[in-house]
Wavefront OBJ file of the C-alpha trace (Angstrom):
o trace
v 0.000 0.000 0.000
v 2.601 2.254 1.372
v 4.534 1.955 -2.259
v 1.578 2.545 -4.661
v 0.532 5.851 -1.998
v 4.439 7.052 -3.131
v 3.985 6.823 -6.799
v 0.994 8.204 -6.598
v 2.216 11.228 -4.515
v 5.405 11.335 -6.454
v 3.104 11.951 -9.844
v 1.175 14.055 -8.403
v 3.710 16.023 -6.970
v 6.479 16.342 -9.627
v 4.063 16.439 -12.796
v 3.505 20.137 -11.690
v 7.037 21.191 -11.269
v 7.977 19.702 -14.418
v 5.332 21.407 -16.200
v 6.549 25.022 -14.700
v 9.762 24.233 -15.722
v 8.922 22.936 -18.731
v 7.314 26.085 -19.374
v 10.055 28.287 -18.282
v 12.548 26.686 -20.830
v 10.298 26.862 -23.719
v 9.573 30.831 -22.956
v 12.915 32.139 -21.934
v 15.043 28.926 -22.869
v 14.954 28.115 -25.851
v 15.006 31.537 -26.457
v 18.293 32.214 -25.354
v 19.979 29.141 -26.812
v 18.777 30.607 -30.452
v 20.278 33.751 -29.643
v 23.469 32.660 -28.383
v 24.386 29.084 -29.272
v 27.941 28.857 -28.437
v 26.387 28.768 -24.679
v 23.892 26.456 -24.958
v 25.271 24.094 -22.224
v 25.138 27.025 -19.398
v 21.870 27.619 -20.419
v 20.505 23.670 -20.173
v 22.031 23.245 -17.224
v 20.163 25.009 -14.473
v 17.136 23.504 -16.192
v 18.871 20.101 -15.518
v 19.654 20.913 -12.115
v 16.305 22.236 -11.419
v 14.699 18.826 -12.789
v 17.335 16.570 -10.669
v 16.966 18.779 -7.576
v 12.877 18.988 -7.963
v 12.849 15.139 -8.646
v 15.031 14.674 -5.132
v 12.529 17.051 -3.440
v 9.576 15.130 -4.505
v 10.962 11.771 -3.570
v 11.890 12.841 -0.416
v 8.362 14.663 0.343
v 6.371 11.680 -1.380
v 8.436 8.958 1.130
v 6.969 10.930 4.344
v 3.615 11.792 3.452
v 3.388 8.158 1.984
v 4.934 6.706 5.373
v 2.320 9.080 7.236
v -0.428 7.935 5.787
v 0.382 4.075 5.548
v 0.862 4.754 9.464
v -2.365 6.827 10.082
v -4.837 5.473 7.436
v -3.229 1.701 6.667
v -4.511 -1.967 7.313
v -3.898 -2.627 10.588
v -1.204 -5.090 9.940
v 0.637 -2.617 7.777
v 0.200 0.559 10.542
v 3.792 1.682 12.005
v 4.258 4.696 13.861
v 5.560 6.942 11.432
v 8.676 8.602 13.841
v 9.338 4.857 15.191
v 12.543 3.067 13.741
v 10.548 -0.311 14.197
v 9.479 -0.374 10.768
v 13.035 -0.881 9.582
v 13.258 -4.067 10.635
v 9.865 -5.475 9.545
v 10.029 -3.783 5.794
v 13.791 -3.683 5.361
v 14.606 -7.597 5.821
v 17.288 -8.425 3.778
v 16.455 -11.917 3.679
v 12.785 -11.178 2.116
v 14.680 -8.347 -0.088
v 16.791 -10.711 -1.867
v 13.757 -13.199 -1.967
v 11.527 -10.540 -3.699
v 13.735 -9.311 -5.837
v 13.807 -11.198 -8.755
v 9.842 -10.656 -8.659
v 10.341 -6.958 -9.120
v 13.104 -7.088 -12.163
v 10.825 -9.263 -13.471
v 7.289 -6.797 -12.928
v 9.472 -3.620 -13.608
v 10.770 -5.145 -16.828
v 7.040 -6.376 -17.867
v 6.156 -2.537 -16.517
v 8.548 -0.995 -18.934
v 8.009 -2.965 -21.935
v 4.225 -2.911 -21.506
v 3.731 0.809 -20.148
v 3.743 3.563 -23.294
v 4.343 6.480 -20.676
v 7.792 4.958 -19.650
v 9.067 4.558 -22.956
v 8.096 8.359 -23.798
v 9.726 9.173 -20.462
v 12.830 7.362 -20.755
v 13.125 8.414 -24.655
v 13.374 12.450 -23.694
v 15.326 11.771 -21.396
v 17.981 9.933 -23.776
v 17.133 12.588 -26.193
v 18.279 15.515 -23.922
v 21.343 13.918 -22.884
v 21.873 13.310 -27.052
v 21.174 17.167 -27.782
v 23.104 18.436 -25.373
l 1 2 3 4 5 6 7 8 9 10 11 12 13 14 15 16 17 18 19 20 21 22 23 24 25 26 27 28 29 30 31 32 33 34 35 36 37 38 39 40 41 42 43 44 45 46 47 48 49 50 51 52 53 54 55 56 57 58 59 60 61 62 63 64 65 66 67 68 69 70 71 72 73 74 75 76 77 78 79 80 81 82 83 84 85 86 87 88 89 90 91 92 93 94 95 96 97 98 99 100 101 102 103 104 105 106 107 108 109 110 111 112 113 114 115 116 117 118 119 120 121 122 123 124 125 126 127 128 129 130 131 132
């Protein structure tokens, strides 16, 4: 529950900022990269850190308000206090990690290849580290 409340918040959450900076970089971006193209790199590059540093944000917002409300609003088996270290131990195991993880390569492989948004996603981002 805890990691489909995360993607949900992380969507919801970074859609927004990418759109504003989306929006920035096609008004006064792209502008300046036409007029001066020798410094098109200093120009794509705040936008780059802006995207990496918004993405961080968002993670890091979407993890607590998604271990708040898995805490608050969960099953009851799945409720943790949300400022308790407790949880570590239960979700953490390595033992069930290593068990579980060849079930998520495989689901996050079947994800990628099946999901249309991911391949758009993952083919900007190849394309902006090409143009640049």
């Amino acid at each position: 529950m805890r990691q489909s409340i995360f993607h949900v918040l992380m969507v919801c959450l970074f859609l927004p900022v990418l759109a504003a900076i989306a929006n920035s970089l096609n008004n006064y971006g792209f502008s300046l990269m036409e007029q001066y193209p020798q410094i098109k790199f200093f120009v794509v590059l705040p936008y780059l850190l802006l995207v990496a540093a918004s993405l961080y944000g968002c993670s890091r917002v979407a993890d607590r308000l998604s271990w708040f409300l898995a805490g608050k609003f969960g099953k009851p088996e799945e409720k943790v206090e949300y400022f308790d270290q407790k949880w570590a131990e239960k979700y953490l195991d390595e033992n069930a990690i290593a068990k579980n993880e060849p079930v998520f390569r495989k689901k996050a492989d079947a994800w990628l290849k099946e999901n249309l948004m991911a391949k758009i996603i993952f083919g900007l981002i190849i394309g902006a580290v090409l143009a640049i």
